[in-house]
SEMI-67141 format. One record per atom (N, C-alpha, C): atom name; chain; residue in three letters; y, x, z. Coordinates in Angstrom, 3 decimals. Example, Ala and Ser with C-alpha at 12.3 -4.5 7.8 and 13.67 -1.06 7.14 Angstrom:
2
    a   c     r         py         px         pz
    N   A   ALA     -5.690     13.190      7.800
   CA   A   ALA     -4.500     12.300      7.800
    C   A   ALA     -3.300     13.200      7.800
    N   A   SER     -2.250     12.850      7.080
   CA   A   SER     -1.060     13.670      7.140
    C   A   SER      0.030     12.900      7.870
! end
This chain:
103
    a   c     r         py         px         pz
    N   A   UNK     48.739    104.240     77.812
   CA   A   UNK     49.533    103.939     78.980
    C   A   UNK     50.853    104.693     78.956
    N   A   UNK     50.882    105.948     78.459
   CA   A   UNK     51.835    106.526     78.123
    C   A   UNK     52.943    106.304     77.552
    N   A   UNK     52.510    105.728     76.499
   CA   A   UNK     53.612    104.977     75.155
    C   A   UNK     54.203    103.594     76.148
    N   A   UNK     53.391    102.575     76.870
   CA   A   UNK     54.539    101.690     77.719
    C   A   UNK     54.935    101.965     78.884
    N   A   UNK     54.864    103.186     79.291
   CA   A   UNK     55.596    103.737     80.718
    C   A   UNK     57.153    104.194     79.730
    N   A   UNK     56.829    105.086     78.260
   CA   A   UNK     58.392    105.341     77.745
    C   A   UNK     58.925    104.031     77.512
    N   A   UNK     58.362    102.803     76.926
   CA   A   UNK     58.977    101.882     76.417
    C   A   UNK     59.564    101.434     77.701
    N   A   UNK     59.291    101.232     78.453
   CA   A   UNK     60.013    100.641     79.820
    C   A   UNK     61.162    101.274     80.300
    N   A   UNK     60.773    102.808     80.454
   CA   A   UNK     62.153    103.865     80.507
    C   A   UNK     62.957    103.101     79.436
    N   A   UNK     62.932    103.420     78.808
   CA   A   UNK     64.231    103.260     77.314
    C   A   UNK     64.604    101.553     77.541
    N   A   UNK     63.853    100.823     77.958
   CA   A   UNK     64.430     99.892     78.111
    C   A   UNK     65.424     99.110     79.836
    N   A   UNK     65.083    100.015     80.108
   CA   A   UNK     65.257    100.204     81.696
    C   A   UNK     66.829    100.499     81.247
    N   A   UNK     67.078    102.041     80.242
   CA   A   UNK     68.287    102.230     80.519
    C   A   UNK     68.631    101.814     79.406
    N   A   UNK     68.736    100.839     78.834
   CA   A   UNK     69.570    100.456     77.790
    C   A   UNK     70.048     99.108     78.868
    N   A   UNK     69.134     98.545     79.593
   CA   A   UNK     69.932     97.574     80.092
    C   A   UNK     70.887     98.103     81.071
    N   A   UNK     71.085     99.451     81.605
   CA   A   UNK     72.122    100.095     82.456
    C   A   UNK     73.230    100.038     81.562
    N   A   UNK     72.427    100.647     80.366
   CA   A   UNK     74.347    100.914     79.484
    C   A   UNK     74.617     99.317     79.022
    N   A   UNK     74.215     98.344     78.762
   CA   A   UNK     74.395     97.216     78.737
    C   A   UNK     75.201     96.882     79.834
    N   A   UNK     74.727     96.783     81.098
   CA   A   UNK     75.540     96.106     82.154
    C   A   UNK     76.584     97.077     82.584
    N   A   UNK     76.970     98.570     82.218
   CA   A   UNK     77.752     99.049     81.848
    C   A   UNK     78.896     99.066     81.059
    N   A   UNK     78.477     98.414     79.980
   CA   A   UNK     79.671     98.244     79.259
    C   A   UNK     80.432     96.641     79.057
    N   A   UNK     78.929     95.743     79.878
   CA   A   UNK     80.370     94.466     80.669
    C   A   UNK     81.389     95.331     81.630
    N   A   UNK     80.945     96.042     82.639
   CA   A   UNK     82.187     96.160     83.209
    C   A   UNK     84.002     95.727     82.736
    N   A   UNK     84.123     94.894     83.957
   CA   A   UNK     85.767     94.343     83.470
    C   A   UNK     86.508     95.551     83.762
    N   A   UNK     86.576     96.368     84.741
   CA   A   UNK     87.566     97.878     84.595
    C   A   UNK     87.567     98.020     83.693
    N   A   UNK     89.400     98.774     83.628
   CA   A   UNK     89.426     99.320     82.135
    C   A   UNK     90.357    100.400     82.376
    N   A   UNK     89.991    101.504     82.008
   CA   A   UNK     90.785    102.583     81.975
    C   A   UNK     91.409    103.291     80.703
    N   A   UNK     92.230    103.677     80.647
   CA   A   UNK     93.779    103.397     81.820
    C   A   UNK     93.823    102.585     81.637
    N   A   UNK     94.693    102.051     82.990
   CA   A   UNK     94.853    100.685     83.287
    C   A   UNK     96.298    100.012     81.988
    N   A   UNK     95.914     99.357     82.232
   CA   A   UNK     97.261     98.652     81.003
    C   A   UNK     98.674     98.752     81.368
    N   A   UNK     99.234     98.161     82.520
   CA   A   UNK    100.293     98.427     83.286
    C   A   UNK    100.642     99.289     83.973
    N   A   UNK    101.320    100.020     83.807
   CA   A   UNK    101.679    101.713     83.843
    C   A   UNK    103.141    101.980     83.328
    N   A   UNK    103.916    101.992     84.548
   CA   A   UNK    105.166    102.659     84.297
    C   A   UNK    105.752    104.036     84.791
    N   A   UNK    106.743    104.695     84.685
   CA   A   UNK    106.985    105.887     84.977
    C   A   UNK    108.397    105.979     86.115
    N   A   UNK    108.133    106.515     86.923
   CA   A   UNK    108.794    106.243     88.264
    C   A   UNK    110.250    106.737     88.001
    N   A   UNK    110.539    106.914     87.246
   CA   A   UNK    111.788    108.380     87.551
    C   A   UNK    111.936    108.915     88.537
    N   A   UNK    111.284    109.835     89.048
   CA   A   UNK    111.444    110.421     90.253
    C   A   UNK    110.806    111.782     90.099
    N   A   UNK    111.562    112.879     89.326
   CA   A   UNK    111.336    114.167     88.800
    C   A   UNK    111.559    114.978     90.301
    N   A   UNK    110.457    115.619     90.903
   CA   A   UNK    109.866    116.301     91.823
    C   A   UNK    109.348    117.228     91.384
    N   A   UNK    109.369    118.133     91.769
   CA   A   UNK    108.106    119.432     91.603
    C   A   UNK    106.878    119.321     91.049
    N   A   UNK    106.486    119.853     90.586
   CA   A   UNK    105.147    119.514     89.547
    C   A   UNK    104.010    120.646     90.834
    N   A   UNK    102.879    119.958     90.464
   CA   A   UNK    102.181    119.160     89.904
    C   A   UNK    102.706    117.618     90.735
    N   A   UNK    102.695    116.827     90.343
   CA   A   UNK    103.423    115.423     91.074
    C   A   UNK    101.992    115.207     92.357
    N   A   UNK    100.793    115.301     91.912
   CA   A   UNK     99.490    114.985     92.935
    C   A   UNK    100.659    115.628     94.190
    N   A   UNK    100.711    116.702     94.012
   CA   A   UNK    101.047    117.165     95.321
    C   A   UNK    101.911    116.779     96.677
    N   A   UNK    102.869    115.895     95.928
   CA   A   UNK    103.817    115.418     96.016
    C   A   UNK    104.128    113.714     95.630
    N   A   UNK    102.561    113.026     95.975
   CA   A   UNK    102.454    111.601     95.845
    C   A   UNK    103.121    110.712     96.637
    N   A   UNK    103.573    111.110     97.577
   CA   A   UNK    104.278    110.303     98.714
    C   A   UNK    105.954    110.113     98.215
    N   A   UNK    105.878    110.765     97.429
   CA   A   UNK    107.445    110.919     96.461
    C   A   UNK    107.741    109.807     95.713
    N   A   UNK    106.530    109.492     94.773
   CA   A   UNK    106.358    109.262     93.566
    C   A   UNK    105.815    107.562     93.950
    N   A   UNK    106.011    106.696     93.108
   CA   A   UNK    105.556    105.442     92.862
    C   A   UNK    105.765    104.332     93.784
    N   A   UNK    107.509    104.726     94.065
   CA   A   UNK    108.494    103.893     95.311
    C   A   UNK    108.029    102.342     94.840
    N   A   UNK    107.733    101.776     94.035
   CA   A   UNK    107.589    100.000     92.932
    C   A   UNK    106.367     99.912     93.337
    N   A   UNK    105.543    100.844     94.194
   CA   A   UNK    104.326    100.036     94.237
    C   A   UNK    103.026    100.658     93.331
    N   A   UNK    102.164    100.645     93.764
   CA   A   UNK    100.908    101.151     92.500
    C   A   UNK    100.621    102.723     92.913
    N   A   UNK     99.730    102.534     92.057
   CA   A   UNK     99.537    104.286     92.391
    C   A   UNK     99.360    105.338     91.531
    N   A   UNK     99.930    106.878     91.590
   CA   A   UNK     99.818    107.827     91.105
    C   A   UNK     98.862    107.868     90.002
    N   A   UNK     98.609    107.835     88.708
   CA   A   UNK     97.971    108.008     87.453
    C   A   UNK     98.147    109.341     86.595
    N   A   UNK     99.317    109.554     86.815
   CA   A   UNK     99.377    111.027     85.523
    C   A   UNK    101.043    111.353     85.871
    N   A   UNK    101.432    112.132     84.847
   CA   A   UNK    102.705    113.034     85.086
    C   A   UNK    103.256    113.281     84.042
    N   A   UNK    104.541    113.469     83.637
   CA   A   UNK    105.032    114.868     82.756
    C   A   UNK    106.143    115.246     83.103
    N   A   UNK    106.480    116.099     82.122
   CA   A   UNK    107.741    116.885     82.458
    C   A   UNK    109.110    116.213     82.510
    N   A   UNK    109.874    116.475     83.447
   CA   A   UNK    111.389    116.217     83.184
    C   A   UNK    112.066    117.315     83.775
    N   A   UNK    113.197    117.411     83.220
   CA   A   UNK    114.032    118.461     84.129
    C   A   UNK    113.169    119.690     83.956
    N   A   UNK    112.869    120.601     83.342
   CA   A   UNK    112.205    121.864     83.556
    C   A   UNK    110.840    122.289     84.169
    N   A   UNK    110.858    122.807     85.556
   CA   A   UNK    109.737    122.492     87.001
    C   A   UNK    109.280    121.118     86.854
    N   A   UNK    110.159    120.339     86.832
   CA   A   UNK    110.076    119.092     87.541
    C   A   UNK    108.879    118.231     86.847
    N   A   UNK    108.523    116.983     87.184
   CA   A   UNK    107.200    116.087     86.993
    C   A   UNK    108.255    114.927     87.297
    N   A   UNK    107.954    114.130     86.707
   CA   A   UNK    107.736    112.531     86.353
    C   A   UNK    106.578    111.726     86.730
    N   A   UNK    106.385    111.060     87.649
   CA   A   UNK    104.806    109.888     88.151
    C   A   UNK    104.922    108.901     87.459
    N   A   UNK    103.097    109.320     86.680
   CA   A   UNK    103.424    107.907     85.933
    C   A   UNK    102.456    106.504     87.076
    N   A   UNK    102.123    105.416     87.267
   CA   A   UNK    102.281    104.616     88.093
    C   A   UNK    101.874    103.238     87.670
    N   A   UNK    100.217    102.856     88.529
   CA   A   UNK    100.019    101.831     88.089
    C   A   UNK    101.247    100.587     89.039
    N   A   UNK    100.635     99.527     88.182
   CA   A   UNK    101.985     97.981     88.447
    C   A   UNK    101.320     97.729     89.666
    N   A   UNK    101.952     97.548     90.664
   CA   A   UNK    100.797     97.221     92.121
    C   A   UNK    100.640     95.828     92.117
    N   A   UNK     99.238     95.908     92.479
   CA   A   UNK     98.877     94.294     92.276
    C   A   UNK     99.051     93.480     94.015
    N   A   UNK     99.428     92.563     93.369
   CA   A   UNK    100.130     91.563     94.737
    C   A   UNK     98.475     90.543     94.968
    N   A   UNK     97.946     90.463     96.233
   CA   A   UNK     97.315     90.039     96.613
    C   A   UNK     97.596     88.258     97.032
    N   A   UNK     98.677     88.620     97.428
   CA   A   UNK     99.402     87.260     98.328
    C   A   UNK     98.969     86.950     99.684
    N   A   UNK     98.457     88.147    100.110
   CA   A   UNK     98.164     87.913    101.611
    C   A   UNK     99.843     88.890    102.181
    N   A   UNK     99.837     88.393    103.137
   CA   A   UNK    100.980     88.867    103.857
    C   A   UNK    100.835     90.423    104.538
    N   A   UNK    102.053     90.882    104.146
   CA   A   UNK    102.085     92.213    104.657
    C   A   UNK    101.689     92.850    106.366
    N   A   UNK    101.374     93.470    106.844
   CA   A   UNK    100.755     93.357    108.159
    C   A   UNK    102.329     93.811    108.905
    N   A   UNK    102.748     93.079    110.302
   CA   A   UNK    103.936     93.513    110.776
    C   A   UNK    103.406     94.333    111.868
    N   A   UNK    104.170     95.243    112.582
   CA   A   UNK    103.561     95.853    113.084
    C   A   UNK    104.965     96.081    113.736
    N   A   UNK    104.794     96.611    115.135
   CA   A   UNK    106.085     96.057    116.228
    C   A   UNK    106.261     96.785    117.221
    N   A   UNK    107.049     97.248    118.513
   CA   A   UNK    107.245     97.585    119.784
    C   A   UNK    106.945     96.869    120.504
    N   A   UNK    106.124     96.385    121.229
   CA   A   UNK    106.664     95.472    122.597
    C   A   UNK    107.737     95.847    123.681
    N   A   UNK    107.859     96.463    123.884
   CA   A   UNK    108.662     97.721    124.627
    C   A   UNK    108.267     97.930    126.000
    N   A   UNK    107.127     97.453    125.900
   CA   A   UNK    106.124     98.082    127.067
    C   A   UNK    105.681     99.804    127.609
    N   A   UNK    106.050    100.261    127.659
   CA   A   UNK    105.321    101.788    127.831
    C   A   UNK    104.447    102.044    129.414
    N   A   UNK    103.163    101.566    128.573
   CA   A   UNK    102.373    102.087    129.452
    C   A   UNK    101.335    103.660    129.507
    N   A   UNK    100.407    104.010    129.963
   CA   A   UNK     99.523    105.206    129.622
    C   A   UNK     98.792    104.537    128.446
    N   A   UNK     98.427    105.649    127.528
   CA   A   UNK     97.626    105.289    126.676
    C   A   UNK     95.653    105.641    127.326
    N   A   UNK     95.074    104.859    126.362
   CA   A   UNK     95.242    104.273    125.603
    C   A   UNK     95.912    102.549    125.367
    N   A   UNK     96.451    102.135    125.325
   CA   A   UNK     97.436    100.634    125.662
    C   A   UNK     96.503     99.715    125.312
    N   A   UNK     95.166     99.958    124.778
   CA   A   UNK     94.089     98.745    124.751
    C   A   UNK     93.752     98.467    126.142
    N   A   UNK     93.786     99.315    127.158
   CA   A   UNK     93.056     99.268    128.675
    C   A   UNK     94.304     98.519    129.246
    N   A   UNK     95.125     98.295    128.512
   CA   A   UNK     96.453     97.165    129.407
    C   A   UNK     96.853     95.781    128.425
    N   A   UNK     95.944     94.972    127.911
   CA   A   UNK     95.871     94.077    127.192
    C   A   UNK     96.600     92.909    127.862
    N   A   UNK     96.750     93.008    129.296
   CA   A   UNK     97.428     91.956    129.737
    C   A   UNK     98.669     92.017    129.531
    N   A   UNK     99.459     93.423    130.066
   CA   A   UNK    100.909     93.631    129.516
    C   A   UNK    101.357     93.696    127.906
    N   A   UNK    100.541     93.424    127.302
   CA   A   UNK    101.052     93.645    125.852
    C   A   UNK    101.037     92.472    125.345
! end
């Protein structure tokens, strides 16, 4: 009983690393450019700086001395529309959900 409780283990996780290595992710990602935007290093720190085109923070190097370079995945376009978001120029007490009629 012993010997097919291991055979089952071992086959248990071979089909993990199997359906593991379909995975479509792929790292690093393929599209990856570098922002020019030499900031203070470490760049993490300073992500809100870095990757004005869209995408996000991936890695770094040096420019300028101190400075860091973001490198920057390609941001992927969904094609749903950007959310607008507005004043009414209502000012009521918050919270402004409890005045749904004026808004």
């Amino acid at each position: 009983m012993l010997q097919a409780e291991k055979l089952a283990l071992i086959l248990l996780i071979a089909a993990r690393i199997a359906r593991c290595t379909e995975n479509t992710s792929q790292w690093p990602p393929e599209n990856l450019y570098w922002d020019d935007q030499c900031k203070p290093c470490p760049a993490k720190l300073y992500e809100k700086d870095h990757c004005a085109n869209g995408g996000v923070l991936v890695g770094e190097r040096a420019c300028k001395g101190v400075f860091c370079e973001g490198q920057c995945t390609v941001a992927v376009r969904s094609g749903a529309p950007a959310p607008d978001f507005y004043w009414d120029g209502q000012c009521t007490a918050c919270p402004a959900k409890f005045y749904k009629d004026s808004h």
